[in-house]
N, C-alpha and C positions, 0 to 999 in steps of 0.2 A: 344498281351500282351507285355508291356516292357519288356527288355532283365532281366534277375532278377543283381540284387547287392545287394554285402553287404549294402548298405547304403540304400537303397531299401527294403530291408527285414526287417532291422532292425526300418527303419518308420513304418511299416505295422504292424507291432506287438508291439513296444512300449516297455515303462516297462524295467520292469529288462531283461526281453528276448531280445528286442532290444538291450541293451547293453551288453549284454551277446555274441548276435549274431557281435557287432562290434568288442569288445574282441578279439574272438574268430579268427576273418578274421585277422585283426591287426596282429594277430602270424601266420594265415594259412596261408595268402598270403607268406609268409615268407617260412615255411616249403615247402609250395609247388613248389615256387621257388628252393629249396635246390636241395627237389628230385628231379624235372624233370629239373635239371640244363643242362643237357646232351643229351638233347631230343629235337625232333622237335619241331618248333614255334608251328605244328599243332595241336601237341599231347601237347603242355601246354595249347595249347589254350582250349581244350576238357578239359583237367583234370581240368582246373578252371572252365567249366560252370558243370562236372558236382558234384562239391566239391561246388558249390550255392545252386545245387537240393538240395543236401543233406543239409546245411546251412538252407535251405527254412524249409524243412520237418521238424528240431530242432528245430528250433525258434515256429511252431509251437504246437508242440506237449511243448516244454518249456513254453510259454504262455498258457497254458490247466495248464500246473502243477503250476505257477505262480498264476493265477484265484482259484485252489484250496485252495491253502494255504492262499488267502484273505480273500476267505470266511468262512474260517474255523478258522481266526484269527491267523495263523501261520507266523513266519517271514519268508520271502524271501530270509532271507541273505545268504544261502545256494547256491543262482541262482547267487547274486551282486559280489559275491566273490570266485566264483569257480574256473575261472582264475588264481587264488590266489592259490590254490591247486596243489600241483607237480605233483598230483597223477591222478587228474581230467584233469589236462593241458596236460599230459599223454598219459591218453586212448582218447581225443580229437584230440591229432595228428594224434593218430593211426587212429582212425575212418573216420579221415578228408583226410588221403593220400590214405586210403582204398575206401573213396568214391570218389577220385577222378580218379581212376584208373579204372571204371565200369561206365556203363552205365544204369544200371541195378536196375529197381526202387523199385524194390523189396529190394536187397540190402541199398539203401537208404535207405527205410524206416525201416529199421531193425537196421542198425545202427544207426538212430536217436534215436527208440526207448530206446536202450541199453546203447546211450550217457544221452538220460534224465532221463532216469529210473536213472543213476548210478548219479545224481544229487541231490535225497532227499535219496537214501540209505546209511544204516550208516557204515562207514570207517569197512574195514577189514570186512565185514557182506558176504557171501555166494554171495550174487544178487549181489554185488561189485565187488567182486575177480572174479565171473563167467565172467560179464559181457567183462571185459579186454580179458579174454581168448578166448570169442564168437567175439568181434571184431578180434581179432591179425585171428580168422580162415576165418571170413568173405570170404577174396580174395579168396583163394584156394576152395570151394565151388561153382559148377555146380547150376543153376534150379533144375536140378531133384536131387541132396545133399539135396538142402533146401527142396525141395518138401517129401523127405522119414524121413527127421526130424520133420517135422509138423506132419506127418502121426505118426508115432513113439512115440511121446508125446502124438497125441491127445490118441493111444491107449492103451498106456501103465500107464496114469495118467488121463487124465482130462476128465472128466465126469460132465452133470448138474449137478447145486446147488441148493436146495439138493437132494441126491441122497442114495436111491430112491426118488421119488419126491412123494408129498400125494395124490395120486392116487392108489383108489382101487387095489389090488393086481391082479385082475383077466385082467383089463386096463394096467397093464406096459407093458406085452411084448409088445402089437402093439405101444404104445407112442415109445420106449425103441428103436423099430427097425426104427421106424421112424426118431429119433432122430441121430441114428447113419448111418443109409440111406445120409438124408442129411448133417452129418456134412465132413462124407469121400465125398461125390458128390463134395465137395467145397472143399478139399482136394487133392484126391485120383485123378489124372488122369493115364492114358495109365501106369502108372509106372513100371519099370522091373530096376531091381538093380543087379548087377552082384556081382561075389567074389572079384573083382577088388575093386568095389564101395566100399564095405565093408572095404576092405581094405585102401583106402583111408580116408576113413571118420575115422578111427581107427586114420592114422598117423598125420592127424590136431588134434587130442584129441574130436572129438567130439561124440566117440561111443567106445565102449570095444567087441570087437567078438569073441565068445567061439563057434568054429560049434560042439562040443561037446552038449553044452547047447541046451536045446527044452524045450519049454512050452507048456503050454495049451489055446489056444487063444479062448478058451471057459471059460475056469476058469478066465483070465485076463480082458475079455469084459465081465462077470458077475458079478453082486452086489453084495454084501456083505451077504446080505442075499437069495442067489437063493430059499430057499425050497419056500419059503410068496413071494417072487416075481417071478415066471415063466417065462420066454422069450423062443421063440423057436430060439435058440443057432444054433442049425445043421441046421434047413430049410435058416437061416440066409444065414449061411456062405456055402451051398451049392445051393441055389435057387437065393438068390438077387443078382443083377449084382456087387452090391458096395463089397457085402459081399464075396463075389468068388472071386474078384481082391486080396483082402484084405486077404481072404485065401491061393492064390498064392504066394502073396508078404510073408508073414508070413510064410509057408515053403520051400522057395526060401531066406531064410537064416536071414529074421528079426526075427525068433524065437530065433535066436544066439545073437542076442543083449542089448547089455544095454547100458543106456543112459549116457555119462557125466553130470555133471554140466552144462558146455558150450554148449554141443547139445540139451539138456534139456531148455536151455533160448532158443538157436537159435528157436528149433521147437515150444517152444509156441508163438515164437513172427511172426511165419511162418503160422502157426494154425487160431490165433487171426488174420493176414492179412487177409487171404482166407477167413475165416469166417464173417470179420465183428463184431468180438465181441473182449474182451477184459478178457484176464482170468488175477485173480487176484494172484501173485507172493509174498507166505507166505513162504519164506524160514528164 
């Protein structure tokens, strides 16, 4: 495969995302020069192929939102003139010295998502303000950070749509347990989070720790209506393998948590990676 380039990327996608994507390079090459002005040939060399990954994964996921808004008859001028925005040129740098500082594609692709999302959302809106702050933490975040914030979101918010789903009442639990079998499986590994961990994640902003605070990870993982929908709760979270981790982790100090804003995006956009799906962000 060609080595990737801006001028590269931005052929391959076309459109306002191409030029969006040369923009973009136009000022990063720039910034990135500034930052690593102090640094080895080796380590600029690194941080600019992998501040392209990241480049690549925008433009992509940019042309997805570009193609949307054609077919739906909406203008683009949002994508053509973003550049144009102090605020957007902004969280772009951040994103872009953040990505260039890691190798880590995971990371990539999270802050691409956060940079295009923050592209059709509207000025000073919640997904706007969060998103800046989920970048600015990005760096200081481990694998296993992003991995307990995915987990964290998927169980303390996001659940199928609709839920309960039209399924005989007598049929949820086993969909119900299956459904959440699989989604931690794709989630959930080996994970063990310390007081430390917690504590860190507090000082980037992207969790609040009360070890005071305990929940019920029975009442949190049930529907809304438990009496009409049944699930066996306790064989769950004491028989199935996903459900026991998941119990451990939850009184091993997630029961102490609540979510920012900014960890709240990070973990659904950490969620949505693992999973393969795409939850939709109605704030």
């Amino acid at each position: 495969m060609e080595p990737l380039t801006a001028i590269a990327i931005a052929a391959a996608v076309g459109g306002a995302s191409g030029k969006l994507v040369e923009a973009a390079w136009d000022e990063g090459s720039k910034w990135l020069s500034d930052y690593f002005k102090d640094h080895r040939e080796k380590a600029k060399e690194t941080a600019e192929k992998n501040a392209l990954v990241f480049l690549n994964d925008l433009a992509l996921r940019v042309k997805d939102i570009e193609i949307t808004l054609k077919e739906s008859g909406r203008s683009k001028e949002s994508i053509e003139r973003a550049m144009d925005d102090p605020d957007f040129a902004a969280t772009l740098k951040t994103a872009l010295i953040a990505s260039a500082r890691t190798t880590n594609s995971e990371k990539h692709e999270i802050l691409a998502r956060a940079v295009a999302e923050r592209l059709v959302s509207a000025p000073e809106s919640l997904v706007t303000l969060a998103s800046a702050l989920a970048i600015d933490a990005l760096p200081h975040l481990s694998s296993k950070h992003l991995d307990f914030l995915g987990i964290a979101t998927l169980v303390y918010g996001i659940r199928p749509d609709p839920f309960p789903p039209a399924l005989p009442p007598g049929e949820f639990g086993e969909w119900y347990v299956s459904w959440l079998t699989k989604m931690l499986a794709l989630c959930l590994p080996e994970l063990k989070m310390s007081s430390l961990d917690y504590v860190h994640l507090v000082s980037v902003g992207c969790i609040k720790y009360d070890p005071i605070l305990g929940r019920d990870i029975k009442k949190i993982l049930s529907p809304p209506n438990p009496e009409l929908y049944p699930w066996p709760a306790d064989k769950f979270l004491s028989e199935n393998p996903m459900g026991k981790h998941l119990s451990d982790l939850w009184e091993n100090g997630m029961k102490s948590v609540t979510l920012t804003t900014s960890g709240n995006l990070i973990g659904t956009y950490v969620k949505d990676l693992k999973t393969a799906t795409r939850t939709s962000i109605k704030w």
